[in-house]
N, C-alpha and C positions, 0 to 999 in steps of 0.2 A: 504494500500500500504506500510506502514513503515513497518506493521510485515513482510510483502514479504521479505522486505529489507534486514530486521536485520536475519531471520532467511536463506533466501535465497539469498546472498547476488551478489553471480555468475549471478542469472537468471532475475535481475535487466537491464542489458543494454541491454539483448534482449525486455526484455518487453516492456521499451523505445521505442525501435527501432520499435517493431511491432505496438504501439500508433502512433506513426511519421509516420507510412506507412497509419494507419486506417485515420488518419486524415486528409490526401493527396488525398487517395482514394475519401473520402467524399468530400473531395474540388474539384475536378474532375467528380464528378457523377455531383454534384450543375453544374458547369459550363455548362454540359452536357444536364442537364434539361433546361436549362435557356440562350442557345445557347453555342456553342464552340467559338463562336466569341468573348463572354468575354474574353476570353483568348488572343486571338489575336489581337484584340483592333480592328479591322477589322467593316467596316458598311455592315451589313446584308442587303440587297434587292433581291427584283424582278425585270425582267426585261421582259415586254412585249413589244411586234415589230410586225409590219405587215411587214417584213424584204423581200417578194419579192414583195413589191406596187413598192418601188422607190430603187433611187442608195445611200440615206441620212444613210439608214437604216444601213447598214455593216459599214459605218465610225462611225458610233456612237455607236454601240455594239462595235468595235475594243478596242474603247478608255474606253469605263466602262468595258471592260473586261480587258486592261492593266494596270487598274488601283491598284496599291498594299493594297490601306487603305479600298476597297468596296471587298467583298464576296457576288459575284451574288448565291443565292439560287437557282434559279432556271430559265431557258429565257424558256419564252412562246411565242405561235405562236399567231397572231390573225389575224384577218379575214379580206378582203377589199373585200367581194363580190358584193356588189352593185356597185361598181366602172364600167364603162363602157367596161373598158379594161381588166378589172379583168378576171384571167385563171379559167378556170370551177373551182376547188378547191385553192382558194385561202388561206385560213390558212394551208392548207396540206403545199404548193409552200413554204407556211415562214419558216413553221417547217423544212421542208429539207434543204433548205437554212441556217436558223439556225444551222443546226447540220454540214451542209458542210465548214461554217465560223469555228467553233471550230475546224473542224478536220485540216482546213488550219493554225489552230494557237497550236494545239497539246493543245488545253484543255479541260476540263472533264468538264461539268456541265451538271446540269439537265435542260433536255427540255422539257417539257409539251406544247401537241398541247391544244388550245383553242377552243371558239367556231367556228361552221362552216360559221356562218351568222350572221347577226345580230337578238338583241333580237328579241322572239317570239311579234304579236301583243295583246294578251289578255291571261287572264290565268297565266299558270307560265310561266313567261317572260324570264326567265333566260336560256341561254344556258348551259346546264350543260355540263361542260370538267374536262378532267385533270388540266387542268390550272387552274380552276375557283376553283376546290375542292382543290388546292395545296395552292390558295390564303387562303383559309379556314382554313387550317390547319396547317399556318405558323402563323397565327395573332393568332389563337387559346391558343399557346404555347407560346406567349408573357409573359411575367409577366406584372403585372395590370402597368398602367401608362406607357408604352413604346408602340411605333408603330411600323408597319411595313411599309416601306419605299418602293412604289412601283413606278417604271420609266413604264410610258406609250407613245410610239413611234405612235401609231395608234390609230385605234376607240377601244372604251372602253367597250367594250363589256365585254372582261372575265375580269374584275374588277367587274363592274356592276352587272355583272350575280352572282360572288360570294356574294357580296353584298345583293340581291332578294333572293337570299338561306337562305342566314345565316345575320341577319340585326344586329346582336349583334356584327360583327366584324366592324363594320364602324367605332367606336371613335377610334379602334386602326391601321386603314391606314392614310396613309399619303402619297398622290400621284402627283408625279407630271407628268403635259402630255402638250404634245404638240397639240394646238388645240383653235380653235376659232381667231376672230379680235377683237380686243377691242380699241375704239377713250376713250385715257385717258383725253382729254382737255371735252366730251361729260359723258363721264362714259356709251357709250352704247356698249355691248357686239353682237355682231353678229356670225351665226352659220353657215356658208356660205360656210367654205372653206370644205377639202377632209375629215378631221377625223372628224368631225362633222358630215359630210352625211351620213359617213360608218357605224356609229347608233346612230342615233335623238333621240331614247328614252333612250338608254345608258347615253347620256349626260344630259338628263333632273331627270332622276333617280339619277345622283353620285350629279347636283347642289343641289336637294333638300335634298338631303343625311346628315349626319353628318361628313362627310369623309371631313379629311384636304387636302384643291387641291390649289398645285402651277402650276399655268397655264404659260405657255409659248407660246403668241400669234402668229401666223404666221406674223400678221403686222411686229411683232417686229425680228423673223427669221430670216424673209427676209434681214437681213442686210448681211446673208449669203453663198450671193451669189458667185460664183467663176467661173474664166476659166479653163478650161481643163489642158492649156499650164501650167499655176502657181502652179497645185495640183501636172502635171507630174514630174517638175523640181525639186519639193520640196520631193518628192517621191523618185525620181531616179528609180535605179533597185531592189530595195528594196523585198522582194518576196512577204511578205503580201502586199507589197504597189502596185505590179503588181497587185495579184487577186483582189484588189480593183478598181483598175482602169480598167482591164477587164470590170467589172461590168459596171462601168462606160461608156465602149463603146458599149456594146454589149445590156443595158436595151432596154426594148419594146419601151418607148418614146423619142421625136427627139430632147432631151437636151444633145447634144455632145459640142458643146462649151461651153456652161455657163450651171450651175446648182448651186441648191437654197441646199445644205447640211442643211437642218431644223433640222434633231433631233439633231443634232453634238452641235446646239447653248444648247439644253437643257440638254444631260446629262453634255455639260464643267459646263452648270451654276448652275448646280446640285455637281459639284463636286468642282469647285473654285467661291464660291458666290461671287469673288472681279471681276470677269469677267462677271458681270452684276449686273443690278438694279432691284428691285423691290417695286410693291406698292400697298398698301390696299385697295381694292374697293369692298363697298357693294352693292351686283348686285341687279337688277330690282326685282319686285314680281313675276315676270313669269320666272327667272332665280334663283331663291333659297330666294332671300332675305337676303343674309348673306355676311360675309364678307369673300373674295377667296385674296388671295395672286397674283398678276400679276405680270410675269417680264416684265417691261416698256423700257429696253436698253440693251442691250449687247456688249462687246465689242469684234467684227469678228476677230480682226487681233490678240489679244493674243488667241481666242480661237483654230486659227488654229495653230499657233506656240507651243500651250501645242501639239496639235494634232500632227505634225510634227515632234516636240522632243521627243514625247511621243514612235511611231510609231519607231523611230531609234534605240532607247534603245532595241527595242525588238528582240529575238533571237530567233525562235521555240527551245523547249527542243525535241531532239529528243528520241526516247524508247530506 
């Protein structure tokens, strides 16, 4: 490089200059291979929803979709068909819905339908979807020692089912879902409630798994609870906060005054851990044997008021 110099001595701060650009370039591939969110300091997830079961579903995607510091990768549909009530295609209903919620909010993300049912009973068990291969292919592309951060709003099927594919992805998820009761004064975990039913071997497959699972029990949910009257006022005429409370009046079941908003407690406590507690409990032998993460408290009334303030700040961007 000196002879360059001394002999060419003009064509030196190009040269520079063209070094400066190769080596920017290359910091930009890096990033690129190793997510763009390095760059943006941004938390990379999944979000998966059974988004037309209940009315819980579109308040809690609103809020981890307004959230600035999380880049959803990708929202997937999943499936409630066993459910009684459940519409002949039940993950089609979430995926539409899903993609109707974004279009009410003017954002772009990727939707992957899940599976249609729950797992298979014998054989390859796994539902194979979009969802489930897109699980595969985001933890794939991890670099070693980082996870992929998945929000499960429903039964765990396209987790799972990615999981029965591809088993070498499990040390690097790290999921948290909404589901199960657990008596923490007993330490006995029960499987009783809705996301549970919607696939029994889903859930026996991810406890015995290697997969990090922060559980958010419905016991604990349930703290809530709301009227109608409190969400509207706090709402106002707000236009996302209408199509939400549409939802609200117009769902299949007869919770028009009070409703139980359940995923809302797990993605706020996913996103402000000071707005609940949790605690270390290693489950029974016929539940994994290991030790899962429980949230044991939450607190209802800051989590609505993130939700609320959150919910005001926002503007659709129009084209």
């Amino acid at each position: 490089m000196r002879h360059i110099y001394k002999y060419y001595p003009k064509l030196w701060p190009k040269i520079h200059q063209n070094l400066f650009y190769m080596k920017s370039y290359l910091f930009l591939l890096i990033c690129f291979f190793f997510g763009w969110n390095t760059l943006t300091g941004q938390h990379a997830i999944i979000v998966d929803a059974d988004t037309g079961n209940e009315v819980d579903d579109p308040f809690a995607l609103v809020r981890i979709l307004l959230e600035p510091d999380v880049k959803v990768l990708a929202l997937n549909a999943a499936q409630w068909q066993a459910s009684q009530w459940a519409v002949a295609q039940s993950m089609e209903n979430s995926h539409r819905l899903n993609q109707q919620l974004l279009g009410e909010m003017g954002l772009s993300v990727k939707t992957l339908r899940g599976g249609r049912e729950r797992m298979y009973d014998w054989g390859d068990r796994a539902q194979h979807s979009a969802a489930s291969y897109g699980i595969i292919e985001e933890a794939r592309q991890l670099p070693q020692g980082e996870k992929l951060s998945i929000l499960v709003l429903g039964a765990l099927t396209n987790v799972a089912s990615a999981v029965f594919i591809a088993p070498d992805i499990a040390p690097k998820l790290k999921v948290y879902w909404l589901g199960t009761t657990m008596d923490f004064n007993t330490g006995v975990l029960k499987r009783n409630d809705f996301n549970c039913a919607m696939d029994p071997f889903a859930l026996d497959f991810m406890l015995e798994s290697k997969i990090e699972m922060n559980i958010m029990p419905v016991s604990v949910a349930a703290a809530m609870e709301i009227d109608r009257q409190t969400v509207q006022e706090q709402i106002g005429d707000h236009p996302l906060g209408q199509f939400l409370m549409h939802r609200w009046y117009t769902h299949i079941d007869g919770g028009r005054k009070k409703r139980v908003l359940w995923d809302l407690a797990l993605v706020a406590a996913f996103l402000h851990p000071d707005m609940a507690t949790t605690k270390t409990v290693k489950t029974s032998r016929d539940s994994g044997n290991r030790n899962i993460t429980f949230y044991d408290s939450i607190h209802a009334e800051a989590i609505y008021q993130d939700f609320y303030t959150t919910l005001s700040q926002f503007e659709k961007t129009k084209p």
